[in-house]
N, C-alpha and C positions, 0 to 999 in steps of 0.2 A: 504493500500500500504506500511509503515513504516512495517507495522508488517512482510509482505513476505519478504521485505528487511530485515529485521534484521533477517529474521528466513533465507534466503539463506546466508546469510555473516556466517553460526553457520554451522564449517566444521563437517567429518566425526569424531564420537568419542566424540565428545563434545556437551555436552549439554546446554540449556540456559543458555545467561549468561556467555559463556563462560568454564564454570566449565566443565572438562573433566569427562567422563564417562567411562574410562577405567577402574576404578576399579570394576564397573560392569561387564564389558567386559568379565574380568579374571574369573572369577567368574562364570560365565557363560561357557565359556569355560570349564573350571575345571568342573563342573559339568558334561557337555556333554564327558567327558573324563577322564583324567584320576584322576581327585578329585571324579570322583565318585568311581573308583577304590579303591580310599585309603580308602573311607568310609565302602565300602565290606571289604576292608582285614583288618581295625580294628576290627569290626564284627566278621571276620573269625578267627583272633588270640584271640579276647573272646570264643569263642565257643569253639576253642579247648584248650583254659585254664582251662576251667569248668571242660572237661574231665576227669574221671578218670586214662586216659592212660598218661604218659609223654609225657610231646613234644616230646623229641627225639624217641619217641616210634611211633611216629602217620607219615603218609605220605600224601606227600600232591601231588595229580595230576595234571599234564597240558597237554594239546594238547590229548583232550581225542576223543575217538572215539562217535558221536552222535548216529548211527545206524547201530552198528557192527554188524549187520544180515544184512545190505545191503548196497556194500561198495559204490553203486553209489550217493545212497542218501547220502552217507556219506561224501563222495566228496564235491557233493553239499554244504552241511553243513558247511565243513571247506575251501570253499573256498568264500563262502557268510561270514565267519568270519574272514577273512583277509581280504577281502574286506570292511568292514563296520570299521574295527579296523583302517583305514585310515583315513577314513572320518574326521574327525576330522583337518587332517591337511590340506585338503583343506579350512576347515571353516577357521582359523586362516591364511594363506595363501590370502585366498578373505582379511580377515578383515584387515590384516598389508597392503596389495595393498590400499587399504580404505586411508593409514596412510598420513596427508596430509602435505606438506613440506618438506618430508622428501622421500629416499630411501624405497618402502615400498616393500612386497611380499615375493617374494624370494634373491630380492638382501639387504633386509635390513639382514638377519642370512646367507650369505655368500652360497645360497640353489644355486649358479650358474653352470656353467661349464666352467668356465676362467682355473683352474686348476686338470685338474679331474689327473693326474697323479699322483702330488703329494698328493690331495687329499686322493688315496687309499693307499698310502703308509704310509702318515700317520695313517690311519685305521687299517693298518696291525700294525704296530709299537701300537699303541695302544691299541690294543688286546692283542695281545704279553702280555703287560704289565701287565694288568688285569685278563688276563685267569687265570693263572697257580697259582699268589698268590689268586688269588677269590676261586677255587679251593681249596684250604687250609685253606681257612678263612673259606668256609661253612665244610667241615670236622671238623675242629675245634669247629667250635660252636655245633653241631651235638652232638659229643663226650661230649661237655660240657653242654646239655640238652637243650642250646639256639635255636633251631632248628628243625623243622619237617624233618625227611627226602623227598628230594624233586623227585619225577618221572619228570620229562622235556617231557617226550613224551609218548603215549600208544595208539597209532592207533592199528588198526589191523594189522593183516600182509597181507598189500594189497602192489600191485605195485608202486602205486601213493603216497607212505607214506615217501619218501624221500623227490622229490619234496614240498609236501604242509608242510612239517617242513621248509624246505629253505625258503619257502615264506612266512611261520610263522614268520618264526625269521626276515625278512627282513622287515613285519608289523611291528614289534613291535618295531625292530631298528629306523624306519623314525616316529611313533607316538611319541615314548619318545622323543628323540633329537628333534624332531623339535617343539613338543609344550611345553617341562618341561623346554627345552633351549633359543633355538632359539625364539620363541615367548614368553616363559615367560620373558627372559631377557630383549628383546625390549620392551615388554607391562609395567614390575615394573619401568626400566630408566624412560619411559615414564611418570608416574607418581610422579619422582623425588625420587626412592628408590636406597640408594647409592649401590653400586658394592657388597658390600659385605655382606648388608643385600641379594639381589638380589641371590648371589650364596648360600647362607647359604636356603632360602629358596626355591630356587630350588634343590637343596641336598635331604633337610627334608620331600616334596611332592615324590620324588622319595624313600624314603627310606618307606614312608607308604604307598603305593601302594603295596610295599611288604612285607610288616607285614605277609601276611597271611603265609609266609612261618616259621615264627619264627623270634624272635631277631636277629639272625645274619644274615638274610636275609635283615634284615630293617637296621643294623649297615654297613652290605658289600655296601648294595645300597647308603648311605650317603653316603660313604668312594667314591665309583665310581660319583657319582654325582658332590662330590669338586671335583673330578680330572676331569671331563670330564668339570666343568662347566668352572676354571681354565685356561684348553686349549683353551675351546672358548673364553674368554677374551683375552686370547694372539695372535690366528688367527684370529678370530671373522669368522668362515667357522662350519655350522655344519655339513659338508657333511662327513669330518674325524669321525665325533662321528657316524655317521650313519654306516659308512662301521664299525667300531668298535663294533659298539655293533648290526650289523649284523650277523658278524663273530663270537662273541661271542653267542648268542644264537645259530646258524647254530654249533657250537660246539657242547652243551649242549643239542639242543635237537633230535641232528643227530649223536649226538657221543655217549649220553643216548640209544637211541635206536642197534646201534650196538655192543655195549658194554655191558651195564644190563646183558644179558640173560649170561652171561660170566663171572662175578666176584661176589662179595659179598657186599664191601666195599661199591660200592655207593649207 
């Protein structure tokens, strides 16, 4: 009877004894998402170091077509891929609800809709900021051999290849923000890591995730990561980061495909 008492008094998160188990947690997490990411694109930035062609020589594809001989399966395909590229933030979602004494879920990273107004204007305003010099920053690295040249998109040319970029890019907007951010931020506090290790190392996981693009893929995503993680210390709402770095993919990889077939440069 002691024993089921003391094992029911041992909240979510915490292990016997007391001792929290979040840093498990993270870890775990990170692994089911985007740490495993960074492990690919370490991987994938050796492989094409090895190479004989320059980096800036080599290209790196996203948003490919699975079975460009049949564009329904293909549908299918990428829309089972934004689908599943979610998942993730329901698990951390369930597990901060879990968080016990405290705000947990959605209202512990500001994931509400008390302000959705200002919320997208901020998004917008943060875009703004980001596109045009990111933009520049990856040209520049490019130029200066730090850099794959990057494709954003290569569907076919089917109808449905607008849409399923929008919704790409808005996958990949609410995965990063809410778990490099919004849940990594809660889960280090929670373990007693101060503010600024917290952003520093949220930064650093976003910036190796995309390695596979080249250094200045991995230096631009630091540089976006302090600013975005920054904001969030100031508002504490990641719903701005989301619509932000919505808009900014929905750029990239909708603005990629109407454009390419028409210039040189990117």
């Amino acid at each position: 009877m002691a024993d089921q008492v003391a094992g029911a008094a041992v909240g979510p998160g915490v292990g016997m004894g007391g001792r929290p188990r979040w840093g498990l947690e993270v870890l775990v997490v990170l692994a089911l998402s985007l740490g495993q990411s960074a492990v690919y694109s370490v991987l994938s930035i050796i492989e094409k170091l090895t190479r004989e062609t320059p980096l800036n020589q080599q290209t790196t594809t996203m948003n490919s077509s699975a079975t460009p001989d049949r564009p329904w399966l293909d549908l299918a395909y990428q829309l089972a891929g934004s689908l599943f590229l979610v998942a993730p933030v329901a698990l951390v979602l369930f597990l901060l609800w879990l968080r016990p004494g405290r705000a947990g879920g959605w209202a512990a990273m500001g994931l509400d809709r008390r302000h959705p107004g200002r919320d997208v204007l901020a998004g917008l305003g943060l875009a703004a900021a980001i596109g045009v010099p990111g933009l520049g920053f990856y040209l520049l690295a490019r130029e200066l051999g730090l850099n794959t040249s990057v494709a954003p998109a290569n569907l076919t040319d089917v109808w449905w290849a607008v849409p399923v970029l929008v919704l790409a890019a808005v996958a990949n907007g609410v995965l990063e923000e809410v778990v490099i951010v919004g849940y990594l931020f809660t889960r280090l506090r929670d373990l007693g890591w101060s503010w600024l290790v917290v952003l520093l190392t949220s930064a650093l996981v976003r910036g190796s995730y995309h390695l596979y693009q080249g250094f200045g893929g991995f230096a631009g995503n630091v540089l976006m990561g302090l600013l975005l993680g920054l904001v969030y210390l100031r508002w504490r709402r990641v719903w701005p980061l989301v619509v932000a770095h919505s808009l900014l993919d929905v750029g990239a990889f909708v603005g990629y495909t109407l454009v390419a077939p028409h210039v040189t440069w990117l």
